[in-house]
N, CA, C and O atoms as CSV, one atom per row, in Angstrom:
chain,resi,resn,atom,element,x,y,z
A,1,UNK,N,N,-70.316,-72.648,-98.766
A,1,UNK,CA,C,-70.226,-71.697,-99.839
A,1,UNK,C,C,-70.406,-70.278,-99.285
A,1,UNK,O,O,-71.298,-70.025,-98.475
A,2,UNK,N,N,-69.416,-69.224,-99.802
A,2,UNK,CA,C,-69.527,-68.035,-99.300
A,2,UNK,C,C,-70.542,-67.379,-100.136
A,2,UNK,O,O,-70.677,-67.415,-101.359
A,3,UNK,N,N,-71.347,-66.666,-99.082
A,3,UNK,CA,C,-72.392,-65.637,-100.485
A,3,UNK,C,C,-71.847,-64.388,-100.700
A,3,UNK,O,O,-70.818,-64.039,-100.121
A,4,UNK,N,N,-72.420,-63.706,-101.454
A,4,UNK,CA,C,-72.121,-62.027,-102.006
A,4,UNK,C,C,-72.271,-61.503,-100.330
A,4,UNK,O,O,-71.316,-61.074,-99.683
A,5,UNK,N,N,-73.007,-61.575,-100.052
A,5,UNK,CA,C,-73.191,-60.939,-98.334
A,5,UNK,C,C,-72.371,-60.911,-97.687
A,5,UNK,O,O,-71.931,-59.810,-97.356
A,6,UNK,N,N,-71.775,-62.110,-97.199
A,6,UNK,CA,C,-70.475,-62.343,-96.724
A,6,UNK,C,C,-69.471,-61.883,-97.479
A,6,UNK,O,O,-68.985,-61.032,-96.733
A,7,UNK,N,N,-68.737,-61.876,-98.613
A,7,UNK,CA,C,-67.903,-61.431,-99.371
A,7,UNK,C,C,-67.917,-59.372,-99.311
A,7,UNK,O,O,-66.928,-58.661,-99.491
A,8,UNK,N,N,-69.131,-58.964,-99.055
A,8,UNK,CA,C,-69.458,-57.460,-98.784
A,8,UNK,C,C,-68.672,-57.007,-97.727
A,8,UNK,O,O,-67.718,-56.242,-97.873
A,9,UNK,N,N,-69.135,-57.560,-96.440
A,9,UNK,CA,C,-68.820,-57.693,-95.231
A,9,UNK,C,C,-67.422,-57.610,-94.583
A,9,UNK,O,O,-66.891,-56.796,-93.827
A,10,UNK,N,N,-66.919,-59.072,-95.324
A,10,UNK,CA,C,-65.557,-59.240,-95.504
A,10,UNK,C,C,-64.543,-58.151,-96.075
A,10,UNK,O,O,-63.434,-58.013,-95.558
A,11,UNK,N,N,-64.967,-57.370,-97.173
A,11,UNK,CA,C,-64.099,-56.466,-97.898
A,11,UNK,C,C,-64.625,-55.304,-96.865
A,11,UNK,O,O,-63.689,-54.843,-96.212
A,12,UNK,N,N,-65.885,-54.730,-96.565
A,12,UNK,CA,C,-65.905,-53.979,-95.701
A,12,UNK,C,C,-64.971,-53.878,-94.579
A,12,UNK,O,O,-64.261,-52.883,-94.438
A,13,UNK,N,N,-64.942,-55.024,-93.653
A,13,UNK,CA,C,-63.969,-54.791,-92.761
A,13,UNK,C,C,-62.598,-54.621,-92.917
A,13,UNK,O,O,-62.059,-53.747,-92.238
A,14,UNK,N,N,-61.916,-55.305,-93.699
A,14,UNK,CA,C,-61.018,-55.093,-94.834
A,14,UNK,C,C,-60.597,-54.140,-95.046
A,14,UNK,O,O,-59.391,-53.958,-94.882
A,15,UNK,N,N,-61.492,-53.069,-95.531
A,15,UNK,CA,C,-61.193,-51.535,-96.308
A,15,UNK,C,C,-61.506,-50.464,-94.794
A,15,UNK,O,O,-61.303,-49.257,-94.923
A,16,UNK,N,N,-62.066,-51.090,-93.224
A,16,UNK,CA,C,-61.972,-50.218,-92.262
A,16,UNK,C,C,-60.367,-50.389,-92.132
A,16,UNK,O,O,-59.627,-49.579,-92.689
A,17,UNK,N,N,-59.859,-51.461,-91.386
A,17,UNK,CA,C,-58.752,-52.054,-91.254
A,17,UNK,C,C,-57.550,-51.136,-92.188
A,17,UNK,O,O,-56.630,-50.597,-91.573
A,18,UNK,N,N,-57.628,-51.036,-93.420
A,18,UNK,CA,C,-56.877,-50.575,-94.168
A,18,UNK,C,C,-56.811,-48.808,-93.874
A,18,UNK,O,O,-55.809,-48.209,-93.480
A,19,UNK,N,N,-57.741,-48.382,-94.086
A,19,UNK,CA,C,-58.203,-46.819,-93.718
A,19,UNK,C,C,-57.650,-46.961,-92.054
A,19,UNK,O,O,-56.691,-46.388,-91.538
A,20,UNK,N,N,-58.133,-47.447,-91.743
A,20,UNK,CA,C,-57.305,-47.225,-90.099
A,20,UNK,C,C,-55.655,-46.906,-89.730
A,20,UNK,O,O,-55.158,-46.122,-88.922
A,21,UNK,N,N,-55.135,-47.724,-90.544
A,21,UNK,CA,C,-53.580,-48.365,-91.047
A,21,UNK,C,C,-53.292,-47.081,-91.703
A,21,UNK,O,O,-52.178,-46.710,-91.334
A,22,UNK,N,N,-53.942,-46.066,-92.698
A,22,UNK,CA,C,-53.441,-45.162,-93.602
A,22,UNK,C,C,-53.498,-43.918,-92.397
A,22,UNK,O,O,-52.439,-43.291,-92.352
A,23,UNK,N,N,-54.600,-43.429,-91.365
A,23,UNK,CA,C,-54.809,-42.792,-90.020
A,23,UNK,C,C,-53.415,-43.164,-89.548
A,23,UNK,O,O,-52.753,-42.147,-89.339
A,24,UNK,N,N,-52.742,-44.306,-89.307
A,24,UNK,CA,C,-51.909,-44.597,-88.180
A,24,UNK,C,C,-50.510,-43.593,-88.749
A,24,UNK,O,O,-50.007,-42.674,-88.103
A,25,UNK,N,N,-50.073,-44.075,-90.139
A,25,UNK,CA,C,-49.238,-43.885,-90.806
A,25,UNK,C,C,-49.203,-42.693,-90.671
A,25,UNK,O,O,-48.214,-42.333,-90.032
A,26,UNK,N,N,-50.309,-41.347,-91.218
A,26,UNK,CA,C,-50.611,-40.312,-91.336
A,26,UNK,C,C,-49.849,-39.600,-90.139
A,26,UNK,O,O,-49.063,-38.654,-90.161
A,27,UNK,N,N,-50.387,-40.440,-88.981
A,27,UNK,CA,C,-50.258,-39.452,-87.791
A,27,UNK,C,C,-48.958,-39.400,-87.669
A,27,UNK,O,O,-48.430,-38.288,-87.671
A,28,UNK,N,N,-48.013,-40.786,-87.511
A,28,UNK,CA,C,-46.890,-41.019,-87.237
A,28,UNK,C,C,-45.807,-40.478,-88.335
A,28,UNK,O,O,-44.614,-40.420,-88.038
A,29,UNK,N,N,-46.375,-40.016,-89.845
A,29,UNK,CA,C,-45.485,-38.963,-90.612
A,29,UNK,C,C,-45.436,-37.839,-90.155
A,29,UNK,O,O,-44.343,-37.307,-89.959
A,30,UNK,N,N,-46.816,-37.095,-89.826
A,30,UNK,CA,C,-46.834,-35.925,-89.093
A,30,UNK,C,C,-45.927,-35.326,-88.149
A,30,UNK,O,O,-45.219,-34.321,-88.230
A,31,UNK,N,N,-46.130,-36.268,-87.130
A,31,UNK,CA,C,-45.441,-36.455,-85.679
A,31,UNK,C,C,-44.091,-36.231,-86.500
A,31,UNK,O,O,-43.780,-35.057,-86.704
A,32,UNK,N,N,-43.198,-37.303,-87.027
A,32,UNK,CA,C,-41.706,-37.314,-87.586
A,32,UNK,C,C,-41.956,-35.869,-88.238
A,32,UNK,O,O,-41.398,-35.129,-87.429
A,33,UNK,N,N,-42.523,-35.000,-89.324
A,33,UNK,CA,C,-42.301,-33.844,-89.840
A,33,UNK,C,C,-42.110,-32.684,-89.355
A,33,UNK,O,O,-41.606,-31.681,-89.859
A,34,UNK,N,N,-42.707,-32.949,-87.959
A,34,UNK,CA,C,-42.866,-31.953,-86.570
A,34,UNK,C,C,-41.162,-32.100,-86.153
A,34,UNK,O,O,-40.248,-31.323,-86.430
A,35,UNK,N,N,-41.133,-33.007,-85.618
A,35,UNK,CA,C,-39.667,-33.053,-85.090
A,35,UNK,C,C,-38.682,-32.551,-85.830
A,35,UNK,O,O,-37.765,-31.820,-85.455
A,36,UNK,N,N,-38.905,-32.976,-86.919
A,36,UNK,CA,C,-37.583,-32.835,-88.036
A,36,UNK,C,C,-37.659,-31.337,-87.929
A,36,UNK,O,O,-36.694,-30.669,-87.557
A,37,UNK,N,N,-38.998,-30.741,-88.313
A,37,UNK,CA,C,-38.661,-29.324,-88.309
A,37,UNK,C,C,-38.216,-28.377,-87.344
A,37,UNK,O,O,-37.472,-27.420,-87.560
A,38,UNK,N,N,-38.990,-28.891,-85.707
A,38,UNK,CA,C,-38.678,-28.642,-84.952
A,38,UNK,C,C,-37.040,-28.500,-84.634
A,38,UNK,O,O,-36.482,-27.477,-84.238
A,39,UNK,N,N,-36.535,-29.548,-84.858
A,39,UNK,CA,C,-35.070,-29.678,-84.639
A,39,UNK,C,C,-34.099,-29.405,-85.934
A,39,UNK,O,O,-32.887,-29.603,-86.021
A,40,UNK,N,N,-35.248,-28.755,-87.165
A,40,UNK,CA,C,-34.173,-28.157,-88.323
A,40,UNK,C,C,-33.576,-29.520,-88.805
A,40,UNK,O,O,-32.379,-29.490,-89.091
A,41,UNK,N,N,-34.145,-30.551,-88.920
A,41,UNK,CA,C,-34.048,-31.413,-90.017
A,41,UNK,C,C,-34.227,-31.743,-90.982
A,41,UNK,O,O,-35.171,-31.126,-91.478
A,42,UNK,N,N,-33.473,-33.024,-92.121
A,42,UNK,CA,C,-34.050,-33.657,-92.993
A,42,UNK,C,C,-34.714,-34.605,-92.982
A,42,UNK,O,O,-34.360,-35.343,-92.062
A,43,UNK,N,N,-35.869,-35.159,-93.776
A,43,UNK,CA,C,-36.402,-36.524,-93.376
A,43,UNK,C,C,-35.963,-37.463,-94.635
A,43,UNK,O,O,-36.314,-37.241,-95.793
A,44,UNK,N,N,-35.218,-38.445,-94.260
A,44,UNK,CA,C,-34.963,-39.224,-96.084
A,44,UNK,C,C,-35.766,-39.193,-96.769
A,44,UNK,O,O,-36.871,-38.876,-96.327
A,45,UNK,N,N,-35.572,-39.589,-98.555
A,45,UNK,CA,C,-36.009,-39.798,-99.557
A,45,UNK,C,C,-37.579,-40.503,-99.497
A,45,UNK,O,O,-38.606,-40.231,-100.119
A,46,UNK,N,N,-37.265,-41.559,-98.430
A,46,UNK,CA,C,-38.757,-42.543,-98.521
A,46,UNK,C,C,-39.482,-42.283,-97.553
A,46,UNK,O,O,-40.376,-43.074,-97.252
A,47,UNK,N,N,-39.290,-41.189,-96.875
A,47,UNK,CA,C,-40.496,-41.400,-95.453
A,47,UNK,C,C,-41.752,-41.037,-95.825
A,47,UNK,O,O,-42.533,-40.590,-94.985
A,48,UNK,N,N,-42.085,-41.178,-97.077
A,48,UNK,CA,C,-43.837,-40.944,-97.720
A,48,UNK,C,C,-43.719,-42.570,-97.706
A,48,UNK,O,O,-44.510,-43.127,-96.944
A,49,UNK,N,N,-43.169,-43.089,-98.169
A,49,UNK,CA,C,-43.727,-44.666,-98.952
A,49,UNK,C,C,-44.635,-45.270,-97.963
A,49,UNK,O,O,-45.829,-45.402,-98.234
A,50,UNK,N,N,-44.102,-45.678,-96.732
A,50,UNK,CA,C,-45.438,-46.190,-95.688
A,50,UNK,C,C,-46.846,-45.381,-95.445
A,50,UNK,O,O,-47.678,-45.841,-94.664
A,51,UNK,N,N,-47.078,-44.114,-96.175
A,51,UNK,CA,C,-48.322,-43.799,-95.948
A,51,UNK,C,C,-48.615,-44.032,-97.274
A,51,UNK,O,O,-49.704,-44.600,-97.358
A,52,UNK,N,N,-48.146,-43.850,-98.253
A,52,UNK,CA,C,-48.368,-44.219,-100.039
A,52,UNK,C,C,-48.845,-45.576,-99.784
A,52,UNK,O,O,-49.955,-45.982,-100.130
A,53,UNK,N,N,-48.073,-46.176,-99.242
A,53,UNK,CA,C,-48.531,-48.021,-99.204
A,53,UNK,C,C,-49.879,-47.758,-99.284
A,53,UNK,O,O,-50.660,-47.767,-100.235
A,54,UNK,N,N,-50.041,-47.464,-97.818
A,54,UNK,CA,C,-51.334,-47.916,-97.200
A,54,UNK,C,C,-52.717,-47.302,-97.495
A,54,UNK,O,O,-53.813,-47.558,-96.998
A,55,UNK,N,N,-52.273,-46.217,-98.660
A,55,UNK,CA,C,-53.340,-45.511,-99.456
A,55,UNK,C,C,-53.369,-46.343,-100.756
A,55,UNK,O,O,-54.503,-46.677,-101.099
A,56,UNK,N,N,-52.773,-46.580,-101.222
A,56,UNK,CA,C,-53.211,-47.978,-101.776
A,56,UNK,C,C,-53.931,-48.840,-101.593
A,56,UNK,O,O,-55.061,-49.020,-102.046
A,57,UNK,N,N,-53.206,-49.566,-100.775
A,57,UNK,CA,C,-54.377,-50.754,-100.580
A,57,UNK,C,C,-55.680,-50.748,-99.353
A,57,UNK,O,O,-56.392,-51.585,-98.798
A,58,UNK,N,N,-55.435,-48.877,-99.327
A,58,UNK,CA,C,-56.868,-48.852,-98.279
A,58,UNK,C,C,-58.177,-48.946,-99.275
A,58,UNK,O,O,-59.260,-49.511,-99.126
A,59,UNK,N,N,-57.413,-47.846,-100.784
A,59,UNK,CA,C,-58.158,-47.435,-101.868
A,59,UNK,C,C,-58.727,-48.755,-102.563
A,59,UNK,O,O,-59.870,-48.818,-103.016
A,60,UNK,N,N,-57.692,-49.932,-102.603
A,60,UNK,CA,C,-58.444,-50.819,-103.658
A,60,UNK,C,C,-58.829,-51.907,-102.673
A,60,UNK,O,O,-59.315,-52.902,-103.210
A,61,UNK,N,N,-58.701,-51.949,-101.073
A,61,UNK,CA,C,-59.707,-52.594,-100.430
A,61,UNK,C,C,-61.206,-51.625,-100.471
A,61,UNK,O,O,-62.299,-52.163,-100.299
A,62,UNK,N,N,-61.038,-49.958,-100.755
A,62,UNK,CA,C,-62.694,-49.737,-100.488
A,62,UNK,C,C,-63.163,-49.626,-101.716
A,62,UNK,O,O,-64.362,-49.365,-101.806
A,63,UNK,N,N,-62.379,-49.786,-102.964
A,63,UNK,CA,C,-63.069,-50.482,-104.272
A,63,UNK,C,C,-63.848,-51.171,-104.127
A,63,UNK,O,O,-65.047,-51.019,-104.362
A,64,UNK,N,N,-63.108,-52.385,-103.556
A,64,UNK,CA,C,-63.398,-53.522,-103.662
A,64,UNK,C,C,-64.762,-54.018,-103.014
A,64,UNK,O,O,-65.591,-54.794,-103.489
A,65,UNK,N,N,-64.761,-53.073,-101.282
A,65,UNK,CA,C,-66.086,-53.614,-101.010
A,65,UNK,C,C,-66.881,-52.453,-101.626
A,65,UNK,O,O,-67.876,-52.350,-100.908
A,66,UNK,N,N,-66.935,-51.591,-102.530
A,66,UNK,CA,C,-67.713,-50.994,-103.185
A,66,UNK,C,C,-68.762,-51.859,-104.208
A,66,UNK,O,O,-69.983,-51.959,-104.329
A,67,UNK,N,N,-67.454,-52.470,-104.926
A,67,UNK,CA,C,-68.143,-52.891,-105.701
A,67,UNK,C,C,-69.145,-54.423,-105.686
A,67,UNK,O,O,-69.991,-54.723,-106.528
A,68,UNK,N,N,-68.763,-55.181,-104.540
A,68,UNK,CA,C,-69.611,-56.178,-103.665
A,68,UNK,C,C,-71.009,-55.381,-103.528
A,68,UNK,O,O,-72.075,-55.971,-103.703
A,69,UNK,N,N,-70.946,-53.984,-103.199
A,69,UNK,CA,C,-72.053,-53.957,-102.806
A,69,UNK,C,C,-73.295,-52.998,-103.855
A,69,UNK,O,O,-74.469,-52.634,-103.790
A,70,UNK,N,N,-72.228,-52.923,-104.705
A,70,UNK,CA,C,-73.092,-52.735,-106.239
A,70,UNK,C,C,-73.604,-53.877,-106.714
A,70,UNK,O,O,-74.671,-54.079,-107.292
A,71,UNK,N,N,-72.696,-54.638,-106.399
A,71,UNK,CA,C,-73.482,-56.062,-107.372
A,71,UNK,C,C,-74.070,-56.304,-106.414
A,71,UNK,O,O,-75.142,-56.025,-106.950
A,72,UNK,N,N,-74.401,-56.624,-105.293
A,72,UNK,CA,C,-75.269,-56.972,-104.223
A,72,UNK,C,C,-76.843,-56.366,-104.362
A,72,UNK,O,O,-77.932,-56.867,-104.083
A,73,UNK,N,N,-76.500,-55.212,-104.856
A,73,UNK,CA,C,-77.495,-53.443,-105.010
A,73,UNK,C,C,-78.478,-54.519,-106.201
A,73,UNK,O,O,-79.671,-54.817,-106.163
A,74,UNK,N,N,-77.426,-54.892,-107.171
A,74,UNK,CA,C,-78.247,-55.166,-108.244
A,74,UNK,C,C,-78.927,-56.161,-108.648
A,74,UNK,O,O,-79.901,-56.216,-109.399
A,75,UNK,N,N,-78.001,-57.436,-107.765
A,75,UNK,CA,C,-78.453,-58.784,-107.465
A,75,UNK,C,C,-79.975,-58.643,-106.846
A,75,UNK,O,O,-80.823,-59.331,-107.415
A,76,UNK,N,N,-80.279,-58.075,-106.076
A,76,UNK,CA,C,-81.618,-57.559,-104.978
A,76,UNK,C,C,-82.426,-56.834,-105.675
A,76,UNK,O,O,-83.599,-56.833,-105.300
A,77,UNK,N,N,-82.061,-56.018,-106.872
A,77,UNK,CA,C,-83.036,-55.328,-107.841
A,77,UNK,C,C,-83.678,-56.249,-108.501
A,77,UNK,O,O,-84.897,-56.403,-108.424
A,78,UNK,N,N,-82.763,-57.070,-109.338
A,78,UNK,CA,C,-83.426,-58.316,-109.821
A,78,UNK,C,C,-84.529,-59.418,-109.235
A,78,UNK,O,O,-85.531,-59.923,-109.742
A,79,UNK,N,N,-83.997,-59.537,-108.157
A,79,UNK,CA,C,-85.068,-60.342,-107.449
A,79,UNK,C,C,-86.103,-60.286,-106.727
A,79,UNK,O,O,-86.757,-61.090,-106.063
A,80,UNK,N,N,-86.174,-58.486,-107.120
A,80,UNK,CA,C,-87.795,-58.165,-106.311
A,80,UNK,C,C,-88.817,-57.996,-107.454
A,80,UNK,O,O,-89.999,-57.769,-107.197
């Protein structure tokens, strides 16, 4: 059986992983916005969506272990 502890943990690493992934994206739009301008370009319609993704689900992975560790917060209030 998994506990709240583990389930914390789990979404924690989770929501680094994800935030890391939204860093990667970030840099590598940058980098492409540099060039493009550099060289007086356009960048298509979608070259946001892969950093949009990953702000997404960086956001509702660090919900998520947020809220593990509210109920965790409160689970432990109770039992002292």
């Amino acid at each position: 059986m998994t506990t709240l502890s583990e389930l914390h943990a789990a979404a924690e690493r989770k929501a680094a992983a994800a935030e890391a992934i939204v860093a990667k994206e970030h840099a590598a739009l940058e980098a492409d916005l540099a060039f493009a301008r550099e060289h007086k370009q356009a960048m298509g319609a979608g070259y946001w969506q892969p950093l949009h993704r990953a702000k997404l689900q960086a956001k509702t992975a660090r919900a998520l272990a947020d809220s593990y560790a509210e109920l965790l917060g409160e689970l432990q209030n109770e039992n002292s």
